[in-house]
N, C-alpha and C positions, 0 to 999 in steps of 0.2 A: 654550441652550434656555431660552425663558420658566416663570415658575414654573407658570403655566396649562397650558401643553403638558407638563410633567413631570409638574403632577397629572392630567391627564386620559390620563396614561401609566399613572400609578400606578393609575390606579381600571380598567384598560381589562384589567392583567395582573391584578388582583386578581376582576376579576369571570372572566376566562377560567380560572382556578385553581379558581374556586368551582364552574365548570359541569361541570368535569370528573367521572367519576365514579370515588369514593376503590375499587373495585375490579378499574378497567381496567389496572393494569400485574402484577395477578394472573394476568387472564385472558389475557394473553402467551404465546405460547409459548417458553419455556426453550430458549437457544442453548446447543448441545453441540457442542464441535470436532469436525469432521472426521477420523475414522482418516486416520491415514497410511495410502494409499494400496500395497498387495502391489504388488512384481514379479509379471507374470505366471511361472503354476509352469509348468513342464515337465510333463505328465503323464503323459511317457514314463519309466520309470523306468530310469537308469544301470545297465546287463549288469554282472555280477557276474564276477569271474573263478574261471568252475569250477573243478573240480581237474583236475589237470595226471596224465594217467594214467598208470601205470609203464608202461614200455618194452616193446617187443611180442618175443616168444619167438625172439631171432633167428638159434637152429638151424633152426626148420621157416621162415623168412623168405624167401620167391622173388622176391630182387630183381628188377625191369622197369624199363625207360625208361619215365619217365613220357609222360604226354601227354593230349589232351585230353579229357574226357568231359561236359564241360559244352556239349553242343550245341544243345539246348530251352530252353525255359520250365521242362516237366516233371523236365529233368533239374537244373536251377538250382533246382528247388522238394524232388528229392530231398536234394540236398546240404544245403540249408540246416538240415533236418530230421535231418543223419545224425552218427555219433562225429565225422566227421572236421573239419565244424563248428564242434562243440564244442569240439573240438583246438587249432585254431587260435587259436579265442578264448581259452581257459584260455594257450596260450602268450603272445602278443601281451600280455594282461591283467598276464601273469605278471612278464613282461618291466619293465612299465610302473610295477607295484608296485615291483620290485626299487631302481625310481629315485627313488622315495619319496624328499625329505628329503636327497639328496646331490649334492655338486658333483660335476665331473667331477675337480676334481685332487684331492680328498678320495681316490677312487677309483684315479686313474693312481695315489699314492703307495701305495698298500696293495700290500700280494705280490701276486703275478700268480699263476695257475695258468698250467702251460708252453703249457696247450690255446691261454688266449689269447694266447700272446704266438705262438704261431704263424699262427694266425690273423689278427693286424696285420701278420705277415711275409707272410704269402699277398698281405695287401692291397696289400705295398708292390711286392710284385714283379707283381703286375696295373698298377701304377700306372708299374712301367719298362715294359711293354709298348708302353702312351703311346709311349715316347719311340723306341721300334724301331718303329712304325705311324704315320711323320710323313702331315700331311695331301696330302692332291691336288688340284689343281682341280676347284670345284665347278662350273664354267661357268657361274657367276652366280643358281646356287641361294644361298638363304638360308639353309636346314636340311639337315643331311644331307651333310656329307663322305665320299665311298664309301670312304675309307679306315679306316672303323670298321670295315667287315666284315672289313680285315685284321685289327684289334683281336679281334675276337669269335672270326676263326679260332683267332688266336695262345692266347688264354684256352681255348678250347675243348682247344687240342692238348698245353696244357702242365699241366690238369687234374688228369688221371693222377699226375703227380708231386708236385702240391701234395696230394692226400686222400691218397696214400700216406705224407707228411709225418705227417695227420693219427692214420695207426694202420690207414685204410681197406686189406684185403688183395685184396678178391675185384676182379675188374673189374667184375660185373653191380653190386655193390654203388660202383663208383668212378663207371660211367657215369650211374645212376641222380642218384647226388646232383651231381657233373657239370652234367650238363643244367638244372636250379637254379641253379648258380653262374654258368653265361655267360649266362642268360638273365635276370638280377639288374642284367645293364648296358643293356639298351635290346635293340629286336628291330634286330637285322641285317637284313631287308629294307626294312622303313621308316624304318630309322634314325632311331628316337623312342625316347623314355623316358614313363614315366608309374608311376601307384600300381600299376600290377601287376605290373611287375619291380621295384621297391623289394618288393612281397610275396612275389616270388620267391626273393631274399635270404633275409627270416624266414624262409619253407620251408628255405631251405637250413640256415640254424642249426637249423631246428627238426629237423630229419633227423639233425643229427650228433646232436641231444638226445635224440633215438630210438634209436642207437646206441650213447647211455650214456657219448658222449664229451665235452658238455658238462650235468653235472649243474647242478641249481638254485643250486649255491654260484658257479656264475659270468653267474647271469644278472645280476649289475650291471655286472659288469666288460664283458658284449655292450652292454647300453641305454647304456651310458656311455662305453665306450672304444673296442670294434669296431665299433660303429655309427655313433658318431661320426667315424670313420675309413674308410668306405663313404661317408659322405656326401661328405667332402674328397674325397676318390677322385670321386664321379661330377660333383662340381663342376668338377676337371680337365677330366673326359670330356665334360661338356655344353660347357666352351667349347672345345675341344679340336676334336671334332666334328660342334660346332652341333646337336645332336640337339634336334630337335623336339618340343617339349612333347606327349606321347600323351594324344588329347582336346581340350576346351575349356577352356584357363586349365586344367588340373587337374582334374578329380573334383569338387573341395571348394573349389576358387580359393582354399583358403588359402596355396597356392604352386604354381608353375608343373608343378614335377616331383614333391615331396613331401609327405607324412602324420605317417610315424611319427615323425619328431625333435618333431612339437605334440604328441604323444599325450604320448613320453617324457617331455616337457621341461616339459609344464604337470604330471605327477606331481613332478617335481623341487620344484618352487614351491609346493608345496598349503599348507606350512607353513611358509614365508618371513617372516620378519619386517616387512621393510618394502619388499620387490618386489611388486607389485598388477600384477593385470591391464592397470591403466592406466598402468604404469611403460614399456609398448613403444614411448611416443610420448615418453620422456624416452629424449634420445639421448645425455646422458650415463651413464645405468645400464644401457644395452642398450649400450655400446661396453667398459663396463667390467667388467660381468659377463655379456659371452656367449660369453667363453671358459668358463666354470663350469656355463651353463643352456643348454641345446640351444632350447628357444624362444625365448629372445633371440637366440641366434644366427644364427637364419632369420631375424629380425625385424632382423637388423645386415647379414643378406647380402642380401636384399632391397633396405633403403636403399641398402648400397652399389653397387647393380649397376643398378637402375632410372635409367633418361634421366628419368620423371617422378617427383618427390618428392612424399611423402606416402600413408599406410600408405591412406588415404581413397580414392585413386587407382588405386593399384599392386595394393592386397590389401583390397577391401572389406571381406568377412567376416571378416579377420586384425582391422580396425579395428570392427566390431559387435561382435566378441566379446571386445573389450578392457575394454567397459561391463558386462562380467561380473562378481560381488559378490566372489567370489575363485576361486583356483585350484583348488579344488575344483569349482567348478562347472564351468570348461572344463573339466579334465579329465575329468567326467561327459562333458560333452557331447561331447567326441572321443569317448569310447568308443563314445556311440552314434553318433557318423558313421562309424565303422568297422564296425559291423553290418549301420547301414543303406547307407552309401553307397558301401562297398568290396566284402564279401562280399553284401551285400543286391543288388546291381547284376549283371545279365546282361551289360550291355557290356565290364563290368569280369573276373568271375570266366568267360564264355567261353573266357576266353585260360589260366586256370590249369591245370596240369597236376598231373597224378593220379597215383601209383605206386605203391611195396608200403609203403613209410613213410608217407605221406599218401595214405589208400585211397580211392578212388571206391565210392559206395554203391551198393549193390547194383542191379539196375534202370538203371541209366543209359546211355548210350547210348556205340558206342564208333566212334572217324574210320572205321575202315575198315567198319563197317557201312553 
């Protein structure tokens, strides 16, 4: 550049500095970062696990087969509103705490009460069953081996002798809870499964826990050890059977047949050191610790069972609610999909049955009416 052109540079910046005026980078406005950005809140607020009420006085007790009484709207809006409601939930809830902070062999190694170890025997001898109920030709169905309803007979007639195991003396008291236990595996007429026989199950623990025969000191040893040995059991039963998923994808399409093992198993995790929500898409820590955590273990039988990989695919909402901040907050959130989308649901709670241990509210409506 000539010396001409750099002075008439120099005089060109000098005069545009001058024209400025020495107050305009006052009257700026002041740049202030952006907040980070909230998650949005839930404004639902996480059900609390009532108390779990003492046991009902069972000299005046007039055991019945259960059965249905949820046949309305009005009658599903009684229930929701009545003890027995609340029952439910205080147990379920109850259950769910007990898993608080524990692995499952933390728990197998601890002393057993005799209750539960009868109770895994009960399950093992439903599970020979199986093997006395081989399958039949389906003539090219896909769902539904009619040889489950031998299954269902055989549990139904060998009942009797497993609650008599349990301490049960009376019959109206053996049939009652009975009826709970074979209806926990899938309906026999349409040879499906779904979240209301899985909720048939909990009824049925929750009956013996009516009866005083399983107190609170073994509700780790059910969420951890019996329940996780129900699900093996109906894992046999579903490909055993082929039993058809009851519903669409599930209730909650967090899985085909199941609930409660996400409810349990995200309590398990709430205070995990270095398991996160987002650990279910690391398939090395979901293959190595889900013998220990019941929701990895869904999240490990899953992978291994789907023709298409990827949780994104297979279990959408399994993969949405993995971008949760931690295990506290699923397991908020299960709680309330069991309010609203288990017991809050007509389609669902139509089918649950009613007896002297789990009462139907007054008002409601009853089959043979």
């Amino acid at each position: 550049m000539s010396s001409v052109a750099q002075a008439t540079s120099s005089i060109s910046k000098s005069e545009n500095k001058s024209s400025l005026n020495p107050d305009c980078f006052n009257s700026l406005p002041r740049l202030i970062p952006r907040k980070k950005r909230r998650p949005p809140h839930n404004p639902v607020k996480a059900p609390e696990a009532p108390p779990l009420p003492s046991p009902p006085d069972l000299p005046s007790l007039v055991f019945e087969e259960p059965s249905r009484r949820i046949l309305s709207s009005h009658d599903h809006e009684l229930f929701l509103s009545s003890p027995t409601h609340t029952l439910i939930l205080s147990f379920v809830f109850s259950l769910s705490e007990s898993a608080a902070d524990k692995e499952i062999s933390s728990v197998s190694k601890a002393p057993r009460d005799p209750v539960i170890l009868k109770l895994l025997s009960i399950l093992d001898r439903i599970e020979d069953v199986i093997l006395r109920c081989p399958t039949k030709d389906q003539a090219g169905s896909r769902f539904g081996n009619p040889a489950f309803r031998d299954f269902i007979d055989t549990v139904s007639s060998s009942s009797q002798t497993w609650h008599e195991d349990l301490g049960l003396s009376s019959a109206a008291s053996i049939a009652e809870l009975s009826t709970y236990l074979h209806h926990a595996f899938g309906n026999r007429a349409r040879i499906d499964y779904g979240s209301g026989h899985e909720l048939n199950f909990i009824i049925w623990l929750l009956c013996l826990n009516r009866l005083s025969i399983l107190p609170s000191s073994t509700f780790p040893a059910l969420s951890l050890l019996v329940f996780p040995r129900y699900i093996k059991l109906l894992r046999t039963l579903q490909s055993t059977y082929y039993l058809e998923p009851a519903g669409s994808h599930g209730v909650w399409g967090l899985d085909d047949y199941h609930f409660m093992p996400f409810l349990f198993g995200a309590s398990q995790l709430i205070h995990h050191p270095y398991i996160r929500p987002l650990s279910i898409h690391n398939e090395l820590i979901v293959e190595e610790a889900g013998d220990d955590y019941l929701y990895l273990d869904m999240v490990r039988f899953t992978l291994a069972s789907k023709t298409v990989k990827g949780l994104k695919w297979t279990q959408p909402m399994l993969d949405d609610i993995s971008g949760a901040k931690n295990w506290e907050k699923v397991e908020q959130g299960m709680r309330r999909m069991f309010v609203k989308e288990v017991l809050g649901k007509l389609p669902v709670m139509q089918h649950f049955l009613f007896g002297s241990l789990v009462p139907a509210a007054e008002g409601m409506s009853k089959e043979e009416d």
